[in-house]
DRENDO-1510 file (C-alpha; in Angstrom, 1 decimal, always signed):
<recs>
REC; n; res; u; v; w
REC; 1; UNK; +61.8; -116.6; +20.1 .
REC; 2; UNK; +63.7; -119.3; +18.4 .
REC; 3; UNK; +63.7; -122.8; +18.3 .
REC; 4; UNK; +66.5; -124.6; +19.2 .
REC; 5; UNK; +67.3; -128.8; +18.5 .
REC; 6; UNK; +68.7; -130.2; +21.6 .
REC; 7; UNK; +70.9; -133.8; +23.1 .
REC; 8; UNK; +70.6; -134.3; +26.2 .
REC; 9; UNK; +70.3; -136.9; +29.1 .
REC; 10; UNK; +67.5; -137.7; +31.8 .
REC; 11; UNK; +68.0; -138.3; +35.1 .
REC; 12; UNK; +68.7; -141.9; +34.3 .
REC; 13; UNK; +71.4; -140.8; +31.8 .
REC; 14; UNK; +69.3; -142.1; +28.8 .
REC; 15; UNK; +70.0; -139.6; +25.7 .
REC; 16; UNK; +66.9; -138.1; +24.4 .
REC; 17; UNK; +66.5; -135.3; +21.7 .
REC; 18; UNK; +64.0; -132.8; +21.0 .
REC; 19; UNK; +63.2; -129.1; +20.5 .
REC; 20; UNK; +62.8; -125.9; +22.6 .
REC; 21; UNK; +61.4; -122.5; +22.2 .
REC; 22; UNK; +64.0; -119.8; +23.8 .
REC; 23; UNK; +64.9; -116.5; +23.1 .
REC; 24; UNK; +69.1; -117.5; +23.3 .
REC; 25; UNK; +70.8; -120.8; +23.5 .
REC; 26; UNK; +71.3; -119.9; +27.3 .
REC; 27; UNK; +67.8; -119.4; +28.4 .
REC; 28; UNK; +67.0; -123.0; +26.5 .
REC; 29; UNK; +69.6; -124.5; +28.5 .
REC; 30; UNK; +67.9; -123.2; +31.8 .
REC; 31; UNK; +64.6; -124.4; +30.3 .
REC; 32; UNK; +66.4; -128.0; +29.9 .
REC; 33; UNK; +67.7; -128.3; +33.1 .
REC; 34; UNK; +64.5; -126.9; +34.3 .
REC; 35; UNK; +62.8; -130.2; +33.1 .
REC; 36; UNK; +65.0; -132.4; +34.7 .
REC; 37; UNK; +67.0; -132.9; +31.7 .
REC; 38; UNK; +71.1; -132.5; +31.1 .
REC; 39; UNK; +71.8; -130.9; +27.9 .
REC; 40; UNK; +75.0; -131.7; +26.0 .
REC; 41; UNK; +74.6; -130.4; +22.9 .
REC; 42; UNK; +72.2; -127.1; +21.8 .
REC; 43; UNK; +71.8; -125.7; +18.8 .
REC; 44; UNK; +69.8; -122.8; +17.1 .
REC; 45; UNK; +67.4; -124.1; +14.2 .
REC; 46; UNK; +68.7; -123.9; +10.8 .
REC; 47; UNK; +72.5; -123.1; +12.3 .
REC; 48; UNK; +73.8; -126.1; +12.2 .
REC; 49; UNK; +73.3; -129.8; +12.3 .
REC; 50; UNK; +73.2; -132.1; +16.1 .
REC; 51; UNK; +76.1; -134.6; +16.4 .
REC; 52; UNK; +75.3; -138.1; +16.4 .
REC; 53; UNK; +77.1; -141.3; +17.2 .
REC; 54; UNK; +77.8; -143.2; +14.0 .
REC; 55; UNK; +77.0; -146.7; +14.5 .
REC; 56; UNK; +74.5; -146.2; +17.5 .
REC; 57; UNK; +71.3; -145.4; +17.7 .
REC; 58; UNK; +70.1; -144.0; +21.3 .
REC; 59; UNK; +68.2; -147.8; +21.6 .
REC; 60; UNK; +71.5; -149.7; +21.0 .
REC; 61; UNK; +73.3; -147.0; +23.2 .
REC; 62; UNK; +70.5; -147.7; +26.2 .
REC; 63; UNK; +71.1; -151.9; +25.6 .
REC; 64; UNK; +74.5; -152.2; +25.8 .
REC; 65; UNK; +75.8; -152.7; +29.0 .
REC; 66; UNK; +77.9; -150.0; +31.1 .
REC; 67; UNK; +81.1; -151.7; +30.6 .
REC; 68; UNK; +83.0; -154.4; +29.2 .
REC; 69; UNK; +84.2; -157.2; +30.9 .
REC; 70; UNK; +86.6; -156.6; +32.8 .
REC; 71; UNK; +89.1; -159.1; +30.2 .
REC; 72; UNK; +88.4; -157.1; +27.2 .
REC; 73; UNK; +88.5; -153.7; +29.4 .
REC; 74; UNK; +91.9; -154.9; +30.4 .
REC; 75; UNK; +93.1; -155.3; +27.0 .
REC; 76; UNK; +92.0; -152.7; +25.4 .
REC; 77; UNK; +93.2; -149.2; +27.7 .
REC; 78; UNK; +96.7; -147.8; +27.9 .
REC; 79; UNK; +96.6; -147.3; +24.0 .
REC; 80; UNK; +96.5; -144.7; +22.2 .
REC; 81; UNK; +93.7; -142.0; +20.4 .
REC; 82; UNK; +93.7; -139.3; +18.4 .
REC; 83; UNK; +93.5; -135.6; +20.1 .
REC; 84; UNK; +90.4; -135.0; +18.0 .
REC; 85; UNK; +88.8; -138.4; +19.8 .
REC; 86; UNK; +90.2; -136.7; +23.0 .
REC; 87; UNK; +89.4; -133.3; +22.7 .
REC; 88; UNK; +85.5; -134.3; +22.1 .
REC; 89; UNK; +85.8; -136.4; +25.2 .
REC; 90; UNK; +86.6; -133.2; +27.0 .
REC; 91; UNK; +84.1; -131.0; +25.7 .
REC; 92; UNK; +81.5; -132.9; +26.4 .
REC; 93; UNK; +82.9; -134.3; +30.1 .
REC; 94; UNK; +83.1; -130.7; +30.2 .
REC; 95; UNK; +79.6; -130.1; +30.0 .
REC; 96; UNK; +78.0; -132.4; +31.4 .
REC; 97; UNK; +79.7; -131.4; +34.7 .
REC; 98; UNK; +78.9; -127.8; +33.9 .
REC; 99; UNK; +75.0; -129.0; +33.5 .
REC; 100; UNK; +74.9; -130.5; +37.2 .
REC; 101; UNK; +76.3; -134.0; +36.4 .
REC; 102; UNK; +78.3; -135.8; +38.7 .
REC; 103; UNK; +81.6; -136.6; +37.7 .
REC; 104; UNK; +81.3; -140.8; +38.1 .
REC; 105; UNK; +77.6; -140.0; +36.4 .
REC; 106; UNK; +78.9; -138.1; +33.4 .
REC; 107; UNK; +82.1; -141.0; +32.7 .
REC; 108; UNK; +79.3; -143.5; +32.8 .
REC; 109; UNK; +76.8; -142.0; +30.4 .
REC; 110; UNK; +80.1; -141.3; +28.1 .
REC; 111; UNK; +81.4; -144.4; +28.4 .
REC; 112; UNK; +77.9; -146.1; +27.1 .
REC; 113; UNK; +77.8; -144.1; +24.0 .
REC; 114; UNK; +81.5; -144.1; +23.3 .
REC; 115; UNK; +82.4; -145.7; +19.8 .
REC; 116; UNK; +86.4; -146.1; +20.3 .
REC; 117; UNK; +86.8; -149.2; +22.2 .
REC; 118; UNK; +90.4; -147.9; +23.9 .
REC; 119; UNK; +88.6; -144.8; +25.0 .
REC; 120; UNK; +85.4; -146.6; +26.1 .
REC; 121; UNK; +87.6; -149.5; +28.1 .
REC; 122; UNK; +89.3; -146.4; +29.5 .
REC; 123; UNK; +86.7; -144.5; +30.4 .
REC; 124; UNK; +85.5; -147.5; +32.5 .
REC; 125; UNK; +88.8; -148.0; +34.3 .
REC; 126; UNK; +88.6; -144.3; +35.1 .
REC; 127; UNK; +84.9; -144.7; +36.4 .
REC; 128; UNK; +85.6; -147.5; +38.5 .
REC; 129; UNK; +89.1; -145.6; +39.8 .
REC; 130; UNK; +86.5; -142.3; +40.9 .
REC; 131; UNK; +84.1; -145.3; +42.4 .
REC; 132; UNK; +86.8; -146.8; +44.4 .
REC; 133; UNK; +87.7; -143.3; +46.0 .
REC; 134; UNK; +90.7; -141.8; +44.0 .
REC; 135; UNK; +90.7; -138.1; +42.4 .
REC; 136; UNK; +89.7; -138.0; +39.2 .
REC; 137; UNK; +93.6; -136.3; +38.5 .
REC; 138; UNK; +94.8; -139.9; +40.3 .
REC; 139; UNK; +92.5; -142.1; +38.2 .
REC; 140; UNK; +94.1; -140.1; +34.5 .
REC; 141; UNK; +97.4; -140.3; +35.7 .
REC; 142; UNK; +97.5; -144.5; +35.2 .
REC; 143; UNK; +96.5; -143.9; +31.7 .
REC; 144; UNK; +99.7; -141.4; +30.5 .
REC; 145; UNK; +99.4; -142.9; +27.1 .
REC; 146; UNK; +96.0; -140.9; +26.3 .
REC; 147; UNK; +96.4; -138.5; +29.2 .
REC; 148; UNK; +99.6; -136.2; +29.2 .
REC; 149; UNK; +101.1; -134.3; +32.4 .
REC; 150; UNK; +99.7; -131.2; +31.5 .
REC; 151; UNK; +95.9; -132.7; +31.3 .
REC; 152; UNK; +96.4; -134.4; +34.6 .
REC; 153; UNK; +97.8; -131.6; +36.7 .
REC; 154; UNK; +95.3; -128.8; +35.2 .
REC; 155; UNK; +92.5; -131.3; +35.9 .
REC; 156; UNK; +94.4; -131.4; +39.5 .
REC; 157; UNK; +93.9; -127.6; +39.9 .
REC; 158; UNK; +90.5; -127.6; +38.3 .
REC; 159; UNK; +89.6; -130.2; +41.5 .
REC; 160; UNK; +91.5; -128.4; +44.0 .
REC; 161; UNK; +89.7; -125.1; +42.9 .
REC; 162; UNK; +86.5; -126.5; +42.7 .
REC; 163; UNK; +86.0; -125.2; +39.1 .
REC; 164; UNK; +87.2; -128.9; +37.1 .
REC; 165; UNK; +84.1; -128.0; +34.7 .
REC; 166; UNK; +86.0; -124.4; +33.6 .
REC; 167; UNK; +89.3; -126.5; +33.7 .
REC; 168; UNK; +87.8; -128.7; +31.3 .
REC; 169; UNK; +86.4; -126.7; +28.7 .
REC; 170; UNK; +89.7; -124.9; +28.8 .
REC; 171; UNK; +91.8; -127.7; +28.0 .
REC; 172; UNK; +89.3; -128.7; +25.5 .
REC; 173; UNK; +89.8; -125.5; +23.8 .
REC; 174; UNK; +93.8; -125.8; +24.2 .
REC; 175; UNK; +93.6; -128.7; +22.5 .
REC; 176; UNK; +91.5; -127.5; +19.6 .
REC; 177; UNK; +93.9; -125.0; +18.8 .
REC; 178; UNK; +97.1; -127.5; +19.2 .
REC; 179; UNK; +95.7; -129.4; +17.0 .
REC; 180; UNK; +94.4; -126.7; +14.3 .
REC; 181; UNK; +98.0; -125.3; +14.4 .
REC; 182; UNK; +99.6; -129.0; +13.9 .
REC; 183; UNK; +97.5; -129.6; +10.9 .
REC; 184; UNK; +98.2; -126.4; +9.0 .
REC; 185; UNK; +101.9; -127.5; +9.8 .
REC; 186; UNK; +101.3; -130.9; +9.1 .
REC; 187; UNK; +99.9; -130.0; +5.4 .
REC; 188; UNK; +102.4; -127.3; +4.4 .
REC; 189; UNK; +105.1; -130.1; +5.0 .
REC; 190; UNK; +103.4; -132.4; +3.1 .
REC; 191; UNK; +102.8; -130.8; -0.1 .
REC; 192; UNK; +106.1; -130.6; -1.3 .
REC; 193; UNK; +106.8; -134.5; -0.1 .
REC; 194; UNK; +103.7; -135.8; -2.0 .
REC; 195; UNK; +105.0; -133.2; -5.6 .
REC; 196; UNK; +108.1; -134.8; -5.1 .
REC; 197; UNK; +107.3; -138.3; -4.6 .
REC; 198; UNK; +105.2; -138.0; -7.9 .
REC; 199; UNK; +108.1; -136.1; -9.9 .
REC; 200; UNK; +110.4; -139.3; -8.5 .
REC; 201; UNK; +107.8; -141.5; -10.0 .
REC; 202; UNK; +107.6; -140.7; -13.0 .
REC; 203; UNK; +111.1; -140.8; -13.2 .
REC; 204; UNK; +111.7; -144.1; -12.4 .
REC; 205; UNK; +109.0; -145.1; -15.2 .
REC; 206; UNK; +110.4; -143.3; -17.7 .
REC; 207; UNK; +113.8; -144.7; -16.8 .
REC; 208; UNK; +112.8; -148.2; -16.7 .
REC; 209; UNK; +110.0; -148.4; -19.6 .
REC; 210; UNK; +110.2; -145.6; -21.9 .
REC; 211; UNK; +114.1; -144.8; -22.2 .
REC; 212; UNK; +115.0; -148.2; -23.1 .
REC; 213; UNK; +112.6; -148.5; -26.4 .
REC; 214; UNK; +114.1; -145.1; -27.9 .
REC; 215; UNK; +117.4; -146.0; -26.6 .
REC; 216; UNK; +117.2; -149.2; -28.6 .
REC; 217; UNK; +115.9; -146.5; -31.7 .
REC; 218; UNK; +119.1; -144.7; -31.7 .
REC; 219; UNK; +121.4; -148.1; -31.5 .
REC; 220; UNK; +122.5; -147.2; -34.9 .
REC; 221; UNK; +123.4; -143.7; -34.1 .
REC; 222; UNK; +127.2; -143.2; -33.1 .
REC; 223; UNK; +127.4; -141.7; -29.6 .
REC; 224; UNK; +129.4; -138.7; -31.1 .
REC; 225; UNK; +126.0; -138.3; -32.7 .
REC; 226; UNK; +123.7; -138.0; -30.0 .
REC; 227; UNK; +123.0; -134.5; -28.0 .
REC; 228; UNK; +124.7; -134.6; -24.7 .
REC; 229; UNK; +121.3; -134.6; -22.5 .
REC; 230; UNK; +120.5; -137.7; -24.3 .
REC; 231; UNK; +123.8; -139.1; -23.3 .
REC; 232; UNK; +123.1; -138.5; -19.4 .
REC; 233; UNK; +119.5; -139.7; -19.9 .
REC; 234; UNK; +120.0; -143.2; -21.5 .
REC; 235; UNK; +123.2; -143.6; -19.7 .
REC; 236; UNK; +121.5; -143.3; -16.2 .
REC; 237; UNK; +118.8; -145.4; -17.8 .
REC; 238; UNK; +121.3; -148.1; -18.7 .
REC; 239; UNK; +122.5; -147.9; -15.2 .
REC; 240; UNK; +119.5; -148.3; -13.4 .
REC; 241; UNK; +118.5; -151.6; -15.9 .
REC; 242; UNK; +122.3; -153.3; -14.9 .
REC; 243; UNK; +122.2; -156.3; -13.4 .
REC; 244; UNK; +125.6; -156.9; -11.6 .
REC; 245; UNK; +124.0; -159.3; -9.4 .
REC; 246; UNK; +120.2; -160.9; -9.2 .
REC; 247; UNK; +118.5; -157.4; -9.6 .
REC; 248; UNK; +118.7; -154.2; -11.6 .
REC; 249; UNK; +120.5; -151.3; -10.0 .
REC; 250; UNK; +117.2; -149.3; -9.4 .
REC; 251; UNK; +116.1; -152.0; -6.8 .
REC; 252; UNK; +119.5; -151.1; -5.2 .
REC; 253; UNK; +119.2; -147.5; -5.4 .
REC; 254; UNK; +115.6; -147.8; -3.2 .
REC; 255; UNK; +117.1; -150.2; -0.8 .
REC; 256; UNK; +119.9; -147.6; -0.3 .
REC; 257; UNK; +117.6; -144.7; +0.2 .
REC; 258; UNK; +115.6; -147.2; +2.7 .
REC; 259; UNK; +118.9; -147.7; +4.6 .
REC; 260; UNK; +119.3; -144.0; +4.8 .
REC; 261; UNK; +116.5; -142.9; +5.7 .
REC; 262; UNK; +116.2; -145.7; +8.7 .
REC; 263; UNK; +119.7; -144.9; +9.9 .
REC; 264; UNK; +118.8; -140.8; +9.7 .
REC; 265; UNK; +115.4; -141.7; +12.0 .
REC; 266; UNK; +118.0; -143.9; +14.2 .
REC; 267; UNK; +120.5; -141.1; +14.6 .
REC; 268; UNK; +117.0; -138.7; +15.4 .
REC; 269; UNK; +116.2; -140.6; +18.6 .
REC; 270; UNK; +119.9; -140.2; +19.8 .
REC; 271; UNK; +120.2; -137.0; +22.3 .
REC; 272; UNK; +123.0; -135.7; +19.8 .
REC; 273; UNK; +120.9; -136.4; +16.6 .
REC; 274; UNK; +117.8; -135.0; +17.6 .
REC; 275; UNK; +119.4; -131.6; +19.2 .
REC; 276; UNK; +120.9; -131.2; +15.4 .
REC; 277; UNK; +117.9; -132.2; +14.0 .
REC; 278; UNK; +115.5; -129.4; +15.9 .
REC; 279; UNK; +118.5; -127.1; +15.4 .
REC; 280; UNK; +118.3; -126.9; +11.9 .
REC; 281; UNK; +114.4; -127.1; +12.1 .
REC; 282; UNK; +114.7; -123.9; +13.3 .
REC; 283; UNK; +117.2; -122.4; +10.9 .
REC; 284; UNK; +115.7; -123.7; +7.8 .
REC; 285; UNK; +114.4; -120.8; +5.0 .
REC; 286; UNK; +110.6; -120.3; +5.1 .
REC; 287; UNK; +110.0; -123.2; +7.0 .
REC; 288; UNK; +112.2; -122.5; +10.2 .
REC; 289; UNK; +110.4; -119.3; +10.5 .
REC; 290; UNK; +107.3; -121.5; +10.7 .
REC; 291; UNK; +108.7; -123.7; +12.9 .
REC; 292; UNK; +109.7; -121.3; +15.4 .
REC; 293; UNK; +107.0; -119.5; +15.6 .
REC; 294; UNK; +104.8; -122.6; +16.2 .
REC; 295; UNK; +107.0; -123.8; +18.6 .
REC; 296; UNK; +106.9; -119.9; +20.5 .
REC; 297; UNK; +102.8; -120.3; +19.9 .
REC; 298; UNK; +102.6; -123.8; +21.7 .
REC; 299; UNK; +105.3; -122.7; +24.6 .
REC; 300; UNK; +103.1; -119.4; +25.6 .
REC; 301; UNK; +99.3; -121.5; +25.3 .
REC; 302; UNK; +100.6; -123.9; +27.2 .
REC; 303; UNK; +102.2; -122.2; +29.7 .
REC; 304; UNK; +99.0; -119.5; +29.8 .
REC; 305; UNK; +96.8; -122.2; +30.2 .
REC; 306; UNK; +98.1; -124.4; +33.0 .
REC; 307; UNK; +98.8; -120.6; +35.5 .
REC; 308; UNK; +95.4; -119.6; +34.4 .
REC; 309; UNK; +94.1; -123.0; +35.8 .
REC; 310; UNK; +96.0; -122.8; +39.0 .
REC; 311; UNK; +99.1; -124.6; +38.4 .
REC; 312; UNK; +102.1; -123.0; +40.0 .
REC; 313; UNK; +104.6; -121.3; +38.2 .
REC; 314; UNK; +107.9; -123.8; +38.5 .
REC; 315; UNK; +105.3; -126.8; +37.6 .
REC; 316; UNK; +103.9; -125.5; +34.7 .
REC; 317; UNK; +107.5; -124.4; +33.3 .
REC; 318; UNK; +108.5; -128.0; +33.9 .
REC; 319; UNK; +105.1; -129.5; +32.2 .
REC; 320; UNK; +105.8; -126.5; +29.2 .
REC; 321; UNK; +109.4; -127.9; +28.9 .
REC; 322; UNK; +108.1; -132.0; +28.2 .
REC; 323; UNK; +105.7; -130.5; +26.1 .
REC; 324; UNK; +107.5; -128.2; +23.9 .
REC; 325; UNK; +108.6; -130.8; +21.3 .
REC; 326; UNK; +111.8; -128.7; +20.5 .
REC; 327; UNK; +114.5; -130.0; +22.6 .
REC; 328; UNK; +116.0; -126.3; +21.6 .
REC; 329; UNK; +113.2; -124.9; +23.0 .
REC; 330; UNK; +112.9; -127.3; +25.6 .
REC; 331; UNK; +116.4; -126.2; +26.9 .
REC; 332; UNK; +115.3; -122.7; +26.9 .
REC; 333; UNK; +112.3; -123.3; +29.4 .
REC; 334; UNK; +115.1; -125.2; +31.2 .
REC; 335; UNK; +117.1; -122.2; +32.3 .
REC; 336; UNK; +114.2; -120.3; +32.7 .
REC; 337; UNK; +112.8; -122.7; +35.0 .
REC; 338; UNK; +116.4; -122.9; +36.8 .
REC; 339; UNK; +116.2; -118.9; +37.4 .
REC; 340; UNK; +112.8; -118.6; +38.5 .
REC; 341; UNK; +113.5; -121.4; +40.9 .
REC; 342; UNK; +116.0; -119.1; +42.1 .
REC; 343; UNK; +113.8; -116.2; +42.7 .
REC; 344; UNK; +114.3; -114.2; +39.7 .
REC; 345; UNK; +111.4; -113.2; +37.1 .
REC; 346; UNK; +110.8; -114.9; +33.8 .
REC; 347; UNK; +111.5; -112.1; +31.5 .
REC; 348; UNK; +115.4; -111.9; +32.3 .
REC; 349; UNK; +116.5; -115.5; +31.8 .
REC; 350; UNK; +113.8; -115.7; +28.9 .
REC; 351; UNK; +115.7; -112.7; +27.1 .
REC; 352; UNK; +118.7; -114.7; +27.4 .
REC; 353; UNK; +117.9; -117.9; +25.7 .
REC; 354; UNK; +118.0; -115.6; +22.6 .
REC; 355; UNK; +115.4; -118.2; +21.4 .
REC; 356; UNK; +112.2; -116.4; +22.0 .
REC; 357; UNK; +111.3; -112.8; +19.6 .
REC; 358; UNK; +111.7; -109.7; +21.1 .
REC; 359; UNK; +108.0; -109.4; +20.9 .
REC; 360; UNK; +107.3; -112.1; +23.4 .
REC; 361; UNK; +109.6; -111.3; +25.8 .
REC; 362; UNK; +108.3; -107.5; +25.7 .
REC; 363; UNK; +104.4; -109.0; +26.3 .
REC; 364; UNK; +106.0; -111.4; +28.8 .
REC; 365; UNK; +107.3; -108.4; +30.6 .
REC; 366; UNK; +103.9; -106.3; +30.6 .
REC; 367; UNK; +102.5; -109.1; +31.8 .
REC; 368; UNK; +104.3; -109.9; +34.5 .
REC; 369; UNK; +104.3; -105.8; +35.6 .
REC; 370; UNK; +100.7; -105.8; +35.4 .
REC; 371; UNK; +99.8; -109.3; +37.1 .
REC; 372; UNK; +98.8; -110.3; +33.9 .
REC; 373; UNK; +100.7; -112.7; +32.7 .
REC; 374; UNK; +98.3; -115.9; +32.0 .
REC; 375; UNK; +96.2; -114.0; +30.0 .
REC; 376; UNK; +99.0; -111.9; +28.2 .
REC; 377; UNK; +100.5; -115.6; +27.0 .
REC; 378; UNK; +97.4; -116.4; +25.7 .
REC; 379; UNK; +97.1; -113.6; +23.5 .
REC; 380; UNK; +100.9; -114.2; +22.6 .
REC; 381; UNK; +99.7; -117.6; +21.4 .
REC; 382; UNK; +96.7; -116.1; +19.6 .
REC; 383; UNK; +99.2; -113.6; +17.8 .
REC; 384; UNK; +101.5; -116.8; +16.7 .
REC; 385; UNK; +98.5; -118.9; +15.7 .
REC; 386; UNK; +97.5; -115.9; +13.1 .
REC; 387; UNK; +101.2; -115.7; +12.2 .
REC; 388; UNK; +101.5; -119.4; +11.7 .
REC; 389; UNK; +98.3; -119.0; +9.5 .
REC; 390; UNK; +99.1; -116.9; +7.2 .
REC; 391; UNK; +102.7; -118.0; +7.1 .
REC; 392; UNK; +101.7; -121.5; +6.0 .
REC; 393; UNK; +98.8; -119.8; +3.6 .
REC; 394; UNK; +101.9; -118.0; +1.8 .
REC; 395; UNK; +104.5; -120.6; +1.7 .
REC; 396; UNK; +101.7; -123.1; +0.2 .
REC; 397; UNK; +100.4; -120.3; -2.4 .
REC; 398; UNK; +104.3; -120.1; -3.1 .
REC; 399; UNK; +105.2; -124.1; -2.9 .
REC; 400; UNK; +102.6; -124.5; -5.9 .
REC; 401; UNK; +104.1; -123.0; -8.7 .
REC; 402; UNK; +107.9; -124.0; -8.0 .
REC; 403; UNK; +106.7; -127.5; -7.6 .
REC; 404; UNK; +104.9; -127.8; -10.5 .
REC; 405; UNK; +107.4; -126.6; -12.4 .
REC; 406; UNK; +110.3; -128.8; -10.6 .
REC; 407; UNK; +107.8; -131.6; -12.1 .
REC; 408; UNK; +107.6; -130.2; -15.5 .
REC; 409; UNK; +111.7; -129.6; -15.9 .
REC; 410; UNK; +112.0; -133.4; -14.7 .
REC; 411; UNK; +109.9; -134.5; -17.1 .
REC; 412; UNK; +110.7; -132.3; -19.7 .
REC; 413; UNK; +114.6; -132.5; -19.6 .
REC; 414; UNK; +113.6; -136.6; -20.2 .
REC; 415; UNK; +110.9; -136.0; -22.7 .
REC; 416; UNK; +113.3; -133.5; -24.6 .
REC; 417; UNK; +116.1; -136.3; -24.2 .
REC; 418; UNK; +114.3; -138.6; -26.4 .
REC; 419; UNK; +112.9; -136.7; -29.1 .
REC; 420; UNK; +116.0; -134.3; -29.9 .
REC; 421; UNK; +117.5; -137.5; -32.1 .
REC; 422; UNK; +114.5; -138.3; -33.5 .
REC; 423; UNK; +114.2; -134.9; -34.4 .
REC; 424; UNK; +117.8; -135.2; -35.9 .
REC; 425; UNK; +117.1; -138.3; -37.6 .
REC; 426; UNK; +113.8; -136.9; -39.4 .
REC; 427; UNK; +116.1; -133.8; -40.5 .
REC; 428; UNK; +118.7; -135.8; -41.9 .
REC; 429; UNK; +116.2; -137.9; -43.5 .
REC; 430; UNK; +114.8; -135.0; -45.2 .
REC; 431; UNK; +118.2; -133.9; -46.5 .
REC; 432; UNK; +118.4; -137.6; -48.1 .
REC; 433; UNK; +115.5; -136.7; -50.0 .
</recs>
């Protein structure tokens, strides 16, 4: 026997904590309910630490009312939260239901001890939606800011099937893994950008305060008598300090970089510019490889999670498709959509997008043979996600080096700029003497 720390709620939906002797987190869960109570969270002793609502004590949670007035409510849904905010939401909707909760029941207690105010005014909305008589599905599907299409139509099967708590904890799962795969994304990218930003830096300083003083050093020396790297580097100093208007050049430079990169983000959001854009995304080195197979990862979860839920075929394609974030990609579910539409299967049209590895389309195929497809996408994505994993690990373990030696030759080159006269001058002087 074991004991296990537990949150759950009473009957009145009052959060309460405590501890239970059980022999598996299971049979404490049935000892829970057993006493009337709802667990939401169980964990063995010494295994890890109970979740708890920064900013609220269960006393302040039981004060505050329900809801907001129905002003501030107003106001405040329809925004925007962050799919970790969202995924918790799920989890523990999720199992609340699963622990005999109803539905209205469980969006009240969560909407009492929610700490985001866009998600709390939501969660309201949705509770008075459910109250009024619409599906749950209905009552998500006026909030498509915070709730996509492929939330609110799996939530729509989970109802229809009778098993929303199952539908539920899989999303919350679906989006655990999105979100997993985005960040290790999300921080190969961003290595390089933050090394490079530095190395452009201390560039600028260099050029703006340190190059001038030796410059003005070496006004006596001829430029036949200067090394030709120390040309370039006070030369490009002298350019970025001239004034042929009210500022220096350097102020221009960033202003035309600005322009750039606003007129680059313009042309993105055209249909033209962002089909180029995701294009070359995918043919980069190194990082188009990532990208694809992120991109083939996300296409076969999704997809494997909305048929496993219940969602017909053609909808989920089309739900896959808005969800892909590739338009290349996007265009690829397209014609698959279009031929199973006419009746054909999804390996053939899939093949010929020549988008998707042979791999894929190979699983795809067993899948579809065996009447196993949902779960044979799944473990296509699980394949992808490692893939991603280790792809990111090595392009990082290989970004480090070559960017800190991209940071030591800019620096260097300058460093070496300025001290190969004064290097000259101390020779010369030395022959004087």
């Amino acid at each position: 026997m074991a004991n296990f720390q537990y949150t759950a709620l009473d009957a009145k939906g009052e959060q309460t904590t405590g501890a239970v002797q059980a022999s598996t987190d299971a049979e404490a869960i049935q000892i829970l309910r057993g006493q009337g109570l709802y667990p939401t969270q169980v964990i063995e002793e010494g295994k890890g630490k109970l979740a708890t609502q920064k900013g609220k004590s269960a006393a302040k949670s039981k004060a505050k009312p329900a809801a907001a007035p129905k002003g501030k409510a107003a106001a405040k849904t329809g925004g925007r939260i962050k799919p970790k905010i969202l995924m918790i939401f799920t989890r523990q909707l999720a199992t609340l239901i699963d622990s005999g909760l109803p539905l209205l029941r469980g969006l009240t207690v969560l909407s009492k001890q929610e700490p985001n105010p866009v998600l709390r005014a939501t969660l309201n909305s949705l509770a008075d939606s459910v109250q009024g008589g619409s599906t749950f599905s209905e009552s998500l599907a006026q909030h498509p800011k915070i709730f996509n299409k492929l939330y609110v139509n799996m939530v729509k099967a989970g109802e229809l099937g009778g098993v929303l708590e199952l539908v539920l904890q899989r999303l919350a799962e679906y989006q655990e893994k999105a979100n997993k795969l985005k960040n290790k994304i999300v921080s190969a990218m961003v290595y390089p950008v933050i090394v490079m930003f530095i190395a452009v830096a201390i560039l600028v300083f260099l050029m703006l305060f340190i190059v001038p003083k030796f410059k003005d050093m070496f006004a006596e020396m001829g430029d036949s008598d200067l090394p030709l790297i120390s040309k370039i580097v006070f030369g490009f100093s002298e350019f970025m300090l001239a004034r042929p208007l009210v500022v220096p050049n350097a102020v221009f430079i960033f202003i035309a970089v600005g322009v750039v990169v606003f007129l680059f983000n313009m042309w993105g959001t055209t249909k033209g510019g962002r089909n180029a854009i995701d294009n070359l995304k995918l043919k980069l080195p190194i990082f188009g490889d990532i990208q694809r197979k992120s991109a083939v990862s996300r296409f076969s979860r999704t997809l494997g999670t909305l048929v496993t839920s219940g969602v017909p075929i053609l909808q989920a394609l089309n739900i896959t498709r808005e969800t892909a974030g590739n338009v290349v990609i996007s265009a690829a579910i397209d014609k698959v959509y279009d031929a199973v539409k006419e009746g054909e299967s999804i390996v053939t049209p899939l093949q010929a997008t020549n988008v998707f590895p042979a791999m894929v389309i190979s699983m795809v195929d067993v899948g579809e043979e065996t009447g196993q497809l949902p779960e044979m996408l799944l473990k296509v994505a699980d394949v992808y996600d490692d893939e991603v994993d280790n792809a990111v690990t090595a392009l990082t373990s290989i970004l480090e080096p070559i960017m800190i030696v991209i940071l030591a030759l800019v620096v260097g080159a300058v460093v070496f700029a300025l001290f190969l006269p004064l290097i000259k001058v101390i020779s010369t002087m030395g022959n004087q003497t």
